[in-house]
Structure formats: C-alpha cells, structure tokens
C-alpha positions as CSV (number, residue, x, y, z in Angstrom):
1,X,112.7,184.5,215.1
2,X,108.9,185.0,215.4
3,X,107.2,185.6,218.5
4,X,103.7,187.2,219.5
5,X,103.6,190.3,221.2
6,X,100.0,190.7,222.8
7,X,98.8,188.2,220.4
8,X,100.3,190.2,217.3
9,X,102.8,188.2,215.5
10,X,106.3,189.4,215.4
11,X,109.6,188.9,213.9
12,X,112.4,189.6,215.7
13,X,116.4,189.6,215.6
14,X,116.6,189.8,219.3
15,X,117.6,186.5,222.0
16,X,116.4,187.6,225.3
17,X,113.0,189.8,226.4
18,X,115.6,192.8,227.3
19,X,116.9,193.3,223.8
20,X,113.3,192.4,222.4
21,X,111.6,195.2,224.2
22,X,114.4,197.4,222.9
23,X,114.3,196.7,219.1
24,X,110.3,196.9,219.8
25,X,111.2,200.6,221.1
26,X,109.5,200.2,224.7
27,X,112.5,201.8,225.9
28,X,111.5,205.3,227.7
29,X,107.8,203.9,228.8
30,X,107.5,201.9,231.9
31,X,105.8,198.5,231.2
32,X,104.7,195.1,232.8
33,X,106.0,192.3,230.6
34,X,104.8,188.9,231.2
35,X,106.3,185.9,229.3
36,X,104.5,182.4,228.3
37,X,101.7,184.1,231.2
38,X,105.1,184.4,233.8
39,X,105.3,187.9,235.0
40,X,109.1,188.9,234.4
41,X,110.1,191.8,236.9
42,X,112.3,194.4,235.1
43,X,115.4,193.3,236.4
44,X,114.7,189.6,235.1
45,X,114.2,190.6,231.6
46,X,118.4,189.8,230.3
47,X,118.3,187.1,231.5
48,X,114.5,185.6,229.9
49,X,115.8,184.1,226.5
50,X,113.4,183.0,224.0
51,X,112.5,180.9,221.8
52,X,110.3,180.9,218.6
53,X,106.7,180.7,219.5
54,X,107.4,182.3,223.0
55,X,104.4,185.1,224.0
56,X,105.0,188.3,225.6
57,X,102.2,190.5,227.2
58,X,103.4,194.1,227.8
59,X,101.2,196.4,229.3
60,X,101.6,200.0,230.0
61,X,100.2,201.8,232.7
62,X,97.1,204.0,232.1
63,X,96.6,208.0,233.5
64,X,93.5,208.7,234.5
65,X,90.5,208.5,236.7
C-alpha cells in the first residue's frame, strides 16, 4: 500500500503503524509518530491501521545544545 512518511512517498507491505515503523527499521531509535497530524503514543501504534494515502510524521529526538 502507499503511504507518505514525512511527506516522502512510500510503499509498504505493513497494516498497522507498529509493523510500518518496523519494516521502515525505526526499531532501536526512540521516535514521535504522528498519524493524519494525530499524535499516536507508543503504546497506540498496533492498534493505528492504515489505509492507502494515510501520512505519518516520525520525528526523532535531537542531542545537543
């Protein structure tokens, strides 16, 4: 199905925002995800299915000063 992951767009395999993040390999970072401009708390993400179309914002927290 295609998506668009910060505005990039992306073909994916996956059905819910869990298994997308994995197959995108954002598995060992810690990120924000937002879906459709919804923030989706980390322990929301199996159960946020998708659809084609659907946006996802993931942002990863920046070091430094």
């Amino acid at each position: 199905m295609q998506i668009f992951v910060n505005d990039e767009p992306v073909t994916v395999g996956a059905a819910n925002l869990a298994e997308v993040l994995t197959e995108l390999g954002y598995t060992q970072i810690r990120i924000a995800t937002a879906v459709n401009g919804d923030f989706v708390p980390a322990s929301q993400r199996a159960a946020r299915l998708l659809v084609p179309g659907t946006r996802i914002e993931i942002v990863a927290p920046m070091q430094g000063g």
